[in-house]
N, C-alpha and C positions, 0 to 999 in steps of 0.2 A: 512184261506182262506174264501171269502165268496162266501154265497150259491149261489149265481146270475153267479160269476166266474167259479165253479164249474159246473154250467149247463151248461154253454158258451164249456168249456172244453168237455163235454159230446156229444153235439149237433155237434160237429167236429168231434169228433169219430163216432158216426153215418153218416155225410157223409163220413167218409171213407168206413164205413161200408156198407155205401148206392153203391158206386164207384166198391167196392171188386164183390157186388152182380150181379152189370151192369156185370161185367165180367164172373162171375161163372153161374149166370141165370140157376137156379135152384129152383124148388119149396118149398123143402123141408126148403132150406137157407131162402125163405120170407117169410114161414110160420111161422118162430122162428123167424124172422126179426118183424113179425108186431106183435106178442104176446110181446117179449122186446122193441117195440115203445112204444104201449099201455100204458105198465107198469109204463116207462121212464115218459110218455107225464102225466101222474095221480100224480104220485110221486112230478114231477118237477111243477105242476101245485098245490100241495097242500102246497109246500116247497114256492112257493113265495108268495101265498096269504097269509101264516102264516108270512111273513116276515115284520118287524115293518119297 
């Protein structure tokens, strides 16, 4: 599969995950929601620029 697909895939899980939170609307949920963005947005941003 390629990396590009794979973050496509990911960035759809997040807005679900983005959808779940509108609902639950809790702090504790977007506290762990924006530490896993972070992480996501570093990861997937070091993962394209490495890509030929």
């Amino acid at each position: 599969m390629k990396k590009s697909k794979i973050i496509g895939y990911l960035l759809l899980v997040f807005a679900l995950y983005t959808i779940v939170g509108m609902v639950v609307d809790d702090a504790a949920y977007w506290a762990a929601y924006n530490y896993v963005t972070i992480a996501f947005s570093v990861i997937s941003g070091i993962v394209l620029l490495r890509q030929k």
